[in-house]
Structures are given as C-alpha cells and as structure tokens.
C-alpha positions in Angstrom: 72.4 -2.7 2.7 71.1 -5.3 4.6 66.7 -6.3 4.3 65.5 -7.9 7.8 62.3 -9.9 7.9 59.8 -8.8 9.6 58.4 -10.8 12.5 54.4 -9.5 11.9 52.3 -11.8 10.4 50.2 -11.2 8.1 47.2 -12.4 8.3 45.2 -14.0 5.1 42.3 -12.6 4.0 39.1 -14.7 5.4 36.9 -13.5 2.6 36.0 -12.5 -1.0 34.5 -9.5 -2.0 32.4 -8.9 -4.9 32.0 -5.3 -7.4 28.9 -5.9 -9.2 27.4 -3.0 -11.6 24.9 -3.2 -14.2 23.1 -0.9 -17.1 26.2 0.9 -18.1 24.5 1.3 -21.7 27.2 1.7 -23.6 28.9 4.5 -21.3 32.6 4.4 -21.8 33.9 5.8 -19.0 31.9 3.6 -16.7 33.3 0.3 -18.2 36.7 1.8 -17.6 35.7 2.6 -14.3 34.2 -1.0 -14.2 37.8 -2.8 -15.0 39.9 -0.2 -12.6 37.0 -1.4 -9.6 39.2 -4.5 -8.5 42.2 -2.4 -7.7 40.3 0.4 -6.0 38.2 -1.6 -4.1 40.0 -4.5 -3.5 37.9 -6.6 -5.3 38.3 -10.3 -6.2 35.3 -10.9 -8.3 33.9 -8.2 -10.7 30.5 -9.3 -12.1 28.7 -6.9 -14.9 25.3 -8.0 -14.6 23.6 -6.8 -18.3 22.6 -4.2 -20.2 26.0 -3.3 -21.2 25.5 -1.7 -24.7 24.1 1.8 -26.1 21.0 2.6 -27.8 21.8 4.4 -30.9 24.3 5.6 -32.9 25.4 9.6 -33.5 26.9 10.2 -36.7 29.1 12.6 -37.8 29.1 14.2 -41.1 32.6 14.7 -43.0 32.6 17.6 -44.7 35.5 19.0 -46.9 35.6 22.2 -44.5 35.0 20.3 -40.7 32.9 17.8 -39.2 29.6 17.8 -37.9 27.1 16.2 -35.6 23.5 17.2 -34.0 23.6 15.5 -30.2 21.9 16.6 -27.5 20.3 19.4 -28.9 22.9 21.5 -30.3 25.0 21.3 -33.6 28.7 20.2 -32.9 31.6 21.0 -34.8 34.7 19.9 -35.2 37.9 21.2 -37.2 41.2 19.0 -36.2 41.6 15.5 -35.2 42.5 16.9 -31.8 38.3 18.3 -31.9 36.9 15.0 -33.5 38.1 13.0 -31.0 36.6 14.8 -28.2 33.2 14.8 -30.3 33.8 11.1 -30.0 34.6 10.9 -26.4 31.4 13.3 -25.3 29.4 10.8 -27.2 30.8 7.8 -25.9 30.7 8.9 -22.4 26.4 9.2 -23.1 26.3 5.7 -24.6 26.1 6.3 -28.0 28.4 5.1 -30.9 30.0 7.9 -33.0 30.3 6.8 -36.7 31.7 9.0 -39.3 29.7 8.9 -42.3 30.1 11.5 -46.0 27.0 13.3 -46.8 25.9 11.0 -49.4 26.2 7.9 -46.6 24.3 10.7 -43.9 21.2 10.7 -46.6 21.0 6.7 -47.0 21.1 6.5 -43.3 18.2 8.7 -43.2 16.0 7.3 -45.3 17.0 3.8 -44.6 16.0 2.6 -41.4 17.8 -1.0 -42.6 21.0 0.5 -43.4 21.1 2.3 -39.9 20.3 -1.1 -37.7 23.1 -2.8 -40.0 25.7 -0.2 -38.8 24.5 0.2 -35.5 25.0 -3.4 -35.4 28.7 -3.5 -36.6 29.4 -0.4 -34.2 28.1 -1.6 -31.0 29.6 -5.3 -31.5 33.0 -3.6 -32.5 32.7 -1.9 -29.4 32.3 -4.4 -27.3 35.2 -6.5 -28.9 37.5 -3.3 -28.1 36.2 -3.6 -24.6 36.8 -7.2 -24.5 40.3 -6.6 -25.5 41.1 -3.7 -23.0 39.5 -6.6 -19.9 42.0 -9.0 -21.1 44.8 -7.3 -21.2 43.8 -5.9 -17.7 43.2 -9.3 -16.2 45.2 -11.8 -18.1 47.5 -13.5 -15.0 45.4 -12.2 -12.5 43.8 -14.0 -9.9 40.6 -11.8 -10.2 38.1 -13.4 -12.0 35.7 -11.0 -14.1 32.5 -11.9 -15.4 30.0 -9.3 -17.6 26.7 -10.4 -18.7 24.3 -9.4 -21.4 20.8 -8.0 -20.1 17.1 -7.9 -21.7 18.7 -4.7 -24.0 21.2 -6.3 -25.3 21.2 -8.4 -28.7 22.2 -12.1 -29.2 25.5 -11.3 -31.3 27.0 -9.9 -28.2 26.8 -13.9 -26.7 29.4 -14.7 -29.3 32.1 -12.2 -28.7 31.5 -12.3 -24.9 32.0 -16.2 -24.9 34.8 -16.3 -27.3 37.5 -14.6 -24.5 39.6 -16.8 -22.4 40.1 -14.5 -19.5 36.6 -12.8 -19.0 33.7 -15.0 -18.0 30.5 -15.7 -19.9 28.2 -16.8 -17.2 24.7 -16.8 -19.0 22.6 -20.0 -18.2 25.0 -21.9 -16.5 27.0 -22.3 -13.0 30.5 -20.8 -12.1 32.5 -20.7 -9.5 33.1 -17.9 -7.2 36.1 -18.8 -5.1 36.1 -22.7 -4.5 33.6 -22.5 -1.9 30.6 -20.3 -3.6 28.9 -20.3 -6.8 26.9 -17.9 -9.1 24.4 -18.3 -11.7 23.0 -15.6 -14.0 19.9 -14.8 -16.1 20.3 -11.6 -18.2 16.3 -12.4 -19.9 13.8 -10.9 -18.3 10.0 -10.2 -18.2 8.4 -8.6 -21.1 8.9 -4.7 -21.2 6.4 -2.4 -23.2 9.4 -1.8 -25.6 10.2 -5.5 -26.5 13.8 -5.9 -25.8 15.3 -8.3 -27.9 15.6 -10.7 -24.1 12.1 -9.8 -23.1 10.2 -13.1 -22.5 6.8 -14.0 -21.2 7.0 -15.2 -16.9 6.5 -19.2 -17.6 9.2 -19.2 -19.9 11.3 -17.0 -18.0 10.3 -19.2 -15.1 11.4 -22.5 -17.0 14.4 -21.1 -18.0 15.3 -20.3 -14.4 14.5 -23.4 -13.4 16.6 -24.7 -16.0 19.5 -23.2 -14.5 19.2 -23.8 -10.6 18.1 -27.4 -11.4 22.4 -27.1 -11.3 23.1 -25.9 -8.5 24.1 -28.1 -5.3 24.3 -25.8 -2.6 21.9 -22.8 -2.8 22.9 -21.0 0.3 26.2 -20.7 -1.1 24.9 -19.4 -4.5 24.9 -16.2 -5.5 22.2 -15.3 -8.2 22.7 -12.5 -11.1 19.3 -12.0 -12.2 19.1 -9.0 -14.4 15.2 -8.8 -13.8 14.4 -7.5 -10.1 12.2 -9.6 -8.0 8.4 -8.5 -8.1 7.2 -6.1 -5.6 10.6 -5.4 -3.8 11.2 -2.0 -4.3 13.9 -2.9 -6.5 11.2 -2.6 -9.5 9.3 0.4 -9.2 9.2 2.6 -11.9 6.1 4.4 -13.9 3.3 2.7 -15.2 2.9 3.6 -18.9 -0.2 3.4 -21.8 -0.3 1.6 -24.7 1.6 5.0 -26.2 4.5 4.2 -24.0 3.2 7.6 -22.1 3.4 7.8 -18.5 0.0 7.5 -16.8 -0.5 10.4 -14.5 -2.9 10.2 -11.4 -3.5 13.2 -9.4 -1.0 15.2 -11.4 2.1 12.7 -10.9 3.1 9.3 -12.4 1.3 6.2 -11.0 4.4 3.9 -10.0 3.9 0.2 -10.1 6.1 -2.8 -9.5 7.3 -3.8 -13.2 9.9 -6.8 -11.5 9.2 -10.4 -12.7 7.4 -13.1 -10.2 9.3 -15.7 -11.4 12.3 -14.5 -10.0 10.7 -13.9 -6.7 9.4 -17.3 -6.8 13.1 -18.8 -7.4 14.5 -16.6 -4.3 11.7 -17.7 -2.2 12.2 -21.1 -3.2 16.0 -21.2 -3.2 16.7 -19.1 -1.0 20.3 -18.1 -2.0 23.4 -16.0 -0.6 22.5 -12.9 -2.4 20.7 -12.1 -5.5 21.8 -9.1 -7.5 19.8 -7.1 -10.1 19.9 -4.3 -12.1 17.3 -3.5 -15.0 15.2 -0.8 -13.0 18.1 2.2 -13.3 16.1 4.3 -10.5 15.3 1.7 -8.0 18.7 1.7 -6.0 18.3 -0.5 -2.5 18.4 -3.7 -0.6 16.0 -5.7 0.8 15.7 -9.3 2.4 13.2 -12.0 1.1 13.1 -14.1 3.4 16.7 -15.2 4.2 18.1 -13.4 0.9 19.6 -10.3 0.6 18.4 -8.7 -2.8 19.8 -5.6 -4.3 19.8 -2.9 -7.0 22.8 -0.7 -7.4 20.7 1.2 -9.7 22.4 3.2 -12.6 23.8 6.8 -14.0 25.4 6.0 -16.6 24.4 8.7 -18.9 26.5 11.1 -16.1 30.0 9.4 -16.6 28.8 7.8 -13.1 29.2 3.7 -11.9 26.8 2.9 -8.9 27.8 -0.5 -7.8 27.4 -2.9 -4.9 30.6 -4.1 -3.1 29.4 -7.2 -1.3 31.9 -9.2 1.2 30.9 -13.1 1.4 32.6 -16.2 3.7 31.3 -19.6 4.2 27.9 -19.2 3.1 27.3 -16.2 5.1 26.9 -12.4 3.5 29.2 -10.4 6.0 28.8 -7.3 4.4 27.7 -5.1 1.7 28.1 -1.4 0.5 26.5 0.6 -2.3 29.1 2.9 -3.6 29.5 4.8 -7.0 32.1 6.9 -8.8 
C-alpha cells in the first residue's frame, strides 16, 4: 500500500478558545463534564472559576439487614453493593458527599455539630483530591492548560491540595499565562454575603486585594479577569433581597430583586479595562454585558440538575472575537 501526501494545507489555528464554568458545588457529573469540555469543544484553556465544592454531607446508615439514607425527602434503601453505589452516585450528582456511617457513629453525628464539620471536612477535601487526580491523568502531556479556582464557598484547605498538582493550575492572587500572548488573573473572595462564606470580605479589602493583584499586570487589554464576584449593577448580580432571617423580602406579592455584585470589581473593570472578565457567584444571573470596552459575563449554574452552563470564549491579539454560552 502506498500513503500519498496530500497537497492541502492546513491552515494553523489563529486563536485560543477558552471553556470557563463556575458553581459546580460539588456536582460530580459536571466536573466530569468539566474535564471532557476541551475535547468536545475544542478548547485550549479550561478555567473553573469557584465554588467548586458541596454543602453538606448525606450519610448513610449501615445496618446488619441494608443500608439507609433520608435525601431529598424520601427514605432510600439499599441492599447490594451494586444498590449502594447508585445511592452514592444520586447523591454525588446533587453535590453532596455520601459517608457511610454505623448507627452508633449516625447518633454522634447528630448530636455533635463538631464531629459533623470534622467529617464533612475530610469528605469534601478527599473529594477534591480524587478530582485532582482524575484532571491529571486527563491532562498530563497535553498542551491544554486547565486552571480551577476556589470561590467565596469554598474553604482555605482546598488552596493546599489545589496548589500542590503539577498539571492543573492554581491561579488565586496571582498572574498566568494564557497562550504567550494573553494573561489571566483571578479573585475567588468576594463581597460579604448574608451567610458569611468562609471568602466573604468587606468592599475595601476586597478592593485592596484586587489591587494587589492587577498592580501585576503589564498589558490589561490583553488580560482576562476571573473574578468570582460579579460586577455591581450589571445584571450579572441580581438575585433577591433578603431580612435579617435570611427570608426573602416580598413587595407586592413577589421578591424585591436587588443587585448583590461587589463595586470594587466594577471599579477594577472600569479602571482596567480588560479583554474579558468572567464571573460566576449569582447561579441565576446568566448573561453578558459590556462595561465600557469589557465584555463581562455569567454562565450562570445548574448544577444540582447534572447540568454544566459554561462560556466558550474565542480570543486573538487582544481582541474578543467571539463568545457562546452553551451547557450540557
């Protein structure tokens, strides 16, 4: 058999294209869907921008005759391995950690709000280790880079494990490069939340420590920010105004819905004026919108439906050519 070469030319690609998501929560299946994004849309850079762990843990009671849980209003039950795993996966797939516990460790749990922060510590930070491992064997060799950052929900230990891997990029605080010709900087802090998130900070220091940051960057127009807080009064950041009972305040028979972004970010794109900014944070505020020369957007979230909204945004030579909200 003879092979003949082909007189076509192929043309090189005169761009890079970004896949950025955000608020996965802890969903499973979106994280795996999260990794699989550079192949299915042709990515080169995958960038997780925060809030990338669950809330709580659901355990599940071993008992000599089955196992047992109480999710999502309902009792579950499970009799064979085979059963217990799909408990598992349906509670993985919400966010939440499964952890088997006996009946006596079930009892401590509940009366010991300690004991349960201790192991829904250990859980989540195993979990994210797992899902460290699973990126670098994905990526390890390849020329896309992928970069996850932690958000305003998530807690400090995560920064450890995050920073520790030598194929996915920790890019809190600091300046990385894109492609040789752009950068990024990210800010997964934002400003404070009625439920005090463990990155929730007042707007001056949020606004120093943004400062901070860009007083790094050389070229702003060919910067790309990751700001996990949205931009005040954008759109991006509209979600319902709530009392001092974390209720939703109700005027004329429907929620009163304020802007709950951070100014100081605004001030930093108006300032700076970079390539793009991307945000998450607000999970029902999915748009775009242009401050000034900036495009800004919010690929919103659903993660508690198995689903990954992201933004796939196409950059060359310090211009945005392109970008496309898509989810799956």
């Amino acid at each position: 058999m003879q092979w003949f070469k082909s007189n076509k030319q192929v043309k090189p690609k005169k761009f890079t294209r970004i896949f950025f998501a955000t608020d996965i929560h802890g969903s499973e299946p979106c994280f795996l869907k999260f990794l699989k994004a550079s192949e299915f849309y042709k990515a080169d850079i995958l960038v997780m921008g925060g809030d990338i762990t669950g809330k709580q843990i659901i355990g599940i009671e071993k008992r000599p005759d089955a196992y047992y849980s109480y999710m999502f209003g309902q009792e579950w039950t499970a009799h064979t391995p085979e059963e217990l795993a799909e408990m598992e996966r349906q509670i993985r797939s919400n966010g939440f950690y499964p952890c088997v516990v006996s009946p006596e460790e079930m009892k401590e749990l509940e009366s010991d709000p300690a004991k349960v922060d201790a192991l829904f510590s250990k859980v989540m930070c195993e979990t994210v280790e797992r899902w460290m491992h699973l990126a670098e064997e994905r990526f390890r060799g390849s020329p896309v880079k992928c970069f996850i950052s932690p958000g305003n929900d998530d807690h400090f230990a995560l920064d450890k494990i995050l920073s520790a891997s030598d194929v996915v990029i920790f890019p809190e605080g600091r300046v990385v490069d894109l492609d040789g010709v752009h950068t990024m900087v990210s800010c997964g802090y934002a400003n404070m939340t009625p439920w005090h998130c463990p990155r929730d900070i007042e707007e001056d220091e949020l606004r120093a420590r943004l400062q901070t940051i860009l007083d790094q960057v050389e070229d702003p127009s060919r910067c790309v920010f990751n700001f996990h807080a949205p931009p005040f009064n954008s759109t991006l950041d509209e979600a319902p105004q709530l009392d001092a009972d974390l209720r939703p305040v109700m005027i004329g028979g429907s929620e009163n819905i304020i802007p709950v972004g951070s100014l100081a970010v605004r001030e930093m794109i108006e300032k700076y004026q970079p390539l793009v900014a991307l945000h998450g944070h607000i999970h029902e505020c999915r748009g775009a919108i242009e401050i000034g020369k900036t495009m800004c957007m919010n690929p919103g979230s659903e993660y508690s439906e198995g689903v990954l909204r992201g933004a796939l945004v196409n950059i060359s030579d310090g211009k945005m050519l392109s970008y496309q909200f898509v989810a799956g």
